[in-house]
C-alpha positions as CSV (number, residue, x, y, z in Angstrom):
1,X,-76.9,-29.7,-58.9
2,X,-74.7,-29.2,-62.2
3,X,-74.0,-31.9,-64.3
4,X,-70.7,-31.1,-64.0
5,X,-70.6,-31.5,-60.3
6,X,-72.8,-34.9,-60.9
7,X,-70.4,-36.3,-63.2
8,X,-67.7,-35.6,-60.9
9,X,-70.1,-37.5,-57.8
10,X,-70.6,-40.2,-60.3
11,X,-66.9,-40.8,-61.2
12,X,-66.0,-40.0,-57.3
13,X,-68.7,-43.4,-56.5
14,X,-67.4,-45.3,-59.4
15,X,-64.0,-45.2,-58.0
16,X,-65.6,-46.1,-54.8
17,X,-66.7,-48.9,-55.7
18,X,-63.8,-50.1,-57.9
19,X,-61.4,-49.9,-54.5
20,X,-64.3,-51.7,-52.5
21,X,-64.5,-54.5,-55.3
22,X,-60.7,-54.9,-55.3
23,X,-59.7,-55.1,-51.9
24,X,-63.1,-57.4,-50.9
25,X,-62.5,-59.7,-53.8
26,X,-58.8,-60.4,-53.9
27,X,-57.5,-64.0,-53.6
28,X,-56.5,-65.5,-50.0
29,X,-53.3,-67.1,-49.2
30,X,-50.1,-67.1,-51.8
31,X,-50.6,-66.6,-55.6
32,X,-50.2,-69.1,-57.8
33,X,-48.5,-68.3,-61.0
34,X,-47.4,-70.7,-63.4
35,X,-44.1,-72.1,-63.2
36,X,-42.1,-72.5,-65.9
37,X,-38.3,-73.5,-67.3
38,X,-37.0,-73.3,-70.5
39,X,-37.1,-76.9,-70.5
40,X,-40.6,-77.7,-69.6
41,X,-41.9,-78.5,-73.2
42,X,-39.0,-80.6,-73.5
43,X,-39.3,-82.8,-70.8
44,X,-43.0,-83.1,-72.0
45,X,-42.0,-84.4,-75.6
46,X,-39.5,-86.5,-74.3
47,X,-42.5,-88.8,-72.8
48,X,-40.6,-89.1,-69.4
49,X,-43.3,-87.4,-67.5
50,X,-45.6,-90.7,-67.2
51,X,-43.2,-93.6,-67.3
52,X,-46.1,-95.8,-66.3
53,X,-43.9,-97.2,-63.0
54,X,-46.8,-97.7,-60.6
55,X,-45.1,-100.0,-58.1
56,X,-41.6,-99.8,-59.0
57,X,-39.6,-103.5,-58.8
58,X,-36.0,-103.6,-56.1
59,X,-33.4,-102.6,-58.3
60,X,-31.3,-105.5,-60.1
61,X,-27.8,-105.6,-59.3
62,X,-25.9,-104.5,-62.1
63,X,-28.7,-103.1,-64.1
64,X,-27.3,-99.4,-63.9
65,X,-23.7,-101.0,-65.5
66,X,-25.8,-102.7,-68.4
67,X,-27.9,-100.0,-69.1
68,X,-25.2,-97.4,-69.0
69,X,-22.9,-99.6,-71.4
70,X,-25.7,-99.9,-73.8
71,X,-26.2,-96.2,-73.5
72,X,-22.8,-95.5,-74.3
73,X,-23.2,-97.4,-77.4
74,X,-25.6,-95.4,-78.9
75,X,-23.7,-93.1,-81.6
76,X,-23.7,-89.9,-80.3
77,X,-25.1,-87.7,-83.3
78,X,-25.8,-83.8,-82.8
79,X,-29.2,-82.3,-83.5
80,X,-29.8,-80.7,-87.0
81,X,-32.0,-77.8,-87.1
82,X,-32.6,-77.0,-83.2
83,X,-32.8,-78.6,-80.1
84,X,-35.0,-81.7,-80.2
85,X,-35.3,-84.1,-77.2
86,X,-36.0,-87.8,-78.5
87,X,-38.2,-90.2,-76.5
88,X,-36.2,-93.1,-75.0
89,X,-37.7,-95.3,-78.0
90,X,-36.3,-93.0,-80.6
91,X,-33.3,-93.2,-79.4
92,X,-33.1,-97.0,-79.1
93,X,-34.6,-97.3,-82.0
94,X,-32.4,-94.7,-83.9
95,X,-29.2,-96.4,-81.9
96,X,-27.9,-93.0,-81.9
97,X,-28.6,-89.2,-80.4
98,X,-27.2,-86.0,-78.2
99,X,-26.7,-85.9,-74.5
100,X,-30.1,-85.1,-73.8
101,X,-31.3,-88.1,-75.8
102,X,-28.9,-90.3,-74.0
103,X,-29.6,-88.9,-70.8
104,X,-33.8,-89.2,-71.1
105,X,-33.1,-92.6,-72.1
106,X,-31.3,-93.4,-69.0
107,X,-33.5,-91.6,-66.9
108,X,-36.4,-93.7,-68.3
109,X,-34.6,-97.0,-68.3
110,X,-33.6,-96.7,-64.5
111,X,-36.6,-96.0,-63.2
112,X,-38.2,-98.9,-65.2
113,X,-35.3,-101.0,-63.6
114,X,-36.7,-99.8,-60.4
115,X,-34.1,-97.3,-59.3
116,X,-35.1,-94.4,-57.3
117,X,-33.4,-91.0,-56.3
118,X,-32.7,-90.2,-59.9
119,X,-32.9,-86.9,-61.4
120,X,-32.6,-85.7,-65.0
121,X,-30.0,-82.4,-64.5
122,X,-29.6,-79.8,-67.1
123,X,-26.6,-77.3,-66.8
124,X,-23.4,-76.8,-67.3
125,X,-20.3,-79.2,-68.0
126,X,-16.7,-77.8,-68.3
127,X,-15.8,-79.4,-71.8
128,X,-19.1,-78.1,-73.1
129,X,-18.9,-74.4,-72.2
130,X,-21.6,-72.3,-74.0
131,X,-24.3,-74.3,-73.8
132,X,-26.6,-76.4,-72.0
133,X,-25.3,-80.2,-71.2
134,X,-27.5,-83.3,-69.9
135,X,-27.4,-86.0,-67.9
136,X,-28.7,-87.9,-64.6
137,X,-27.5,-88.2,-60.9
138,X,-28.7,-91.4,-59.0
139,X,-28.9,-91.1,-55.0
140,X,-28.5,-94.4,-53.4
141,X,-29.9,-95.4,-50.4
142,X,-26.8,-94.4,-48.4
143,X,-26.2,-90.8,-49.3
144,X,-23.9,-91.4,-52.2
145,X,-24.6,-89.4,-55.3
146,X,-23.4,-90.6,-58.9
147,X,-23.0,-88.7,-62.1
148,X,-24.7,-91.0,-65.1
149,X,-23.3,-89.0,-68.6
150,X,-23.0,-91.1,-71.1
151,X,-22.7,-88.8,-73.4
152,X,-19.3,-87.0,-72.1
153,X,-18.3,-90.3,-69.7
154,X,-16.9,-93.4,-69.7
155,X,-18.0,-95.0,-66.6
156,X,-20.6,-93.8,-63.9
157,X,-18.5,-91.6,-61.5
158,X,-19.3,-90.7,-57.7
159,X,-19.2,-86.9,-57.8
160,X,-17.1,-86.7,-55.2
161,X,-14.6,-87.9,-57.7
162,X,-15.1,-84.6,-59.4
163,X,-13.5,-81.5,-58.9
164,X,-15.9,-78.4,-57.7
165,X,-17.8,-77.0,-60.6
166,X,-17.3,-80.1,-63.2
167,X,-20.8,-80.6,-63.3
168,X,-23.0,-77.4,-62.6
169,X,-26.6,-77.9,-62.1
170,X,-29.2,-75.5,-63.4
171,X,-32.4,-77.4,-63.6
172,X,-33.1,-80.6,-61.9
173,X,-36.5,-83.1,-62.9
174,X,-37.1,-85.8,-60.5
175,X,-39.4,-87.6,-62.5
176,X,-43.0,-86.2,-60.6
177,X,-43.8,-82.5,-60.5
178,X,-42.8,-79.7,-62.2
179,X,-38.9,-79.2,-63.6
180,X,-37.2,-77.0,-61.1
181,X,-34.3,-74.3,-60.6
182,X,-31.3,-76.6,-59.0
183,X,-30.4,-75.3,-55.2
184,X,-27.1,-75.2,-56.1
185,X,-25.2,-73.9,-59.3
């Protein structure tokens, strides 16, 4: 036999046994690959990923009021420099900060207080149009969702009382899991 025609036997086996090594040793069931947002590093510096709630408490009556009106009284101050998401103790202890500082604060604060069926939203807003607003929605035990914004509102608003398309989510965190693409934009 040639080397020629052995080299070509050899290369013929090698491929052989490359297409017998990939289709015996590819993974079963779905893929994973890594999920990821453009907000996922800063939900993880905001420190809202492990609240430490183990057995949440009933919610007070009239907690979400107080803590909204205290939110609302932190001075609203724009980041310098790029986007930086404060932990709910730098904002409190700063007593000031953007909508996403606000809003993480909120988050944090309610679930502390015990509420459940909240959910940290990033999208859009209509007064804030070409970027990236924040701020919570709270689900009560009857169906009815609020809007929590601080940041653009003066009270905490049903969204039904909202016209279509007010508030727009992109992104949703519910406080476990990864942060998620919103079903509905």
């Amino acid at each position: 036999m040639s080397i020629r025609r052995k080299l070509a036997l050899g290369a013929i086996l090698a491929l052989a046994a490359l297409v017998y090594f990939f289709f015996t040793h590819r993974p079963t069931g779905p893929v994973r690959r890594p999920a990821g947002t453009p907000f996922d590093a800063k939900i993880a510096s905001s420190g809202i990923r492990d609240l430490g709630v183990s057995t949440p408490p009933e919610p007070v009556p009239g907690a979400m009021e107080a803590l909204f009106a205290r939110c609302r009284a932190f001075r609203y101050r724009e980041d310098e420099g790029g986007d930086h998401w404060q932990t709910p103790a730098q904002t409190e202890s700063l007593g000031s900060g953007d909508c996403e500082d606000k809003a993480v604060w909120m988050f944090a604060r309610l679930a502390r207080a015990g509420y459940r069926g909240l959910r940290l939203v990033i999208g859009r807003y209509r007064a804030v149009r070409n970027r990236y607003h924040v701020w919570v929605t709270y689900t009560d035990p009857r169906g009815t969702e609020y809007v929590i914004d601080a940041a653009a509102q003066k009270k905490i608003w049903k969204e039904s009382d909202f016209p279509a398309g007010t508030y727009r989510p992109v992104y949703v965190y519910d406080g476990s899991g990864p942060v998620r693409r919103a079903l509905r934009t």
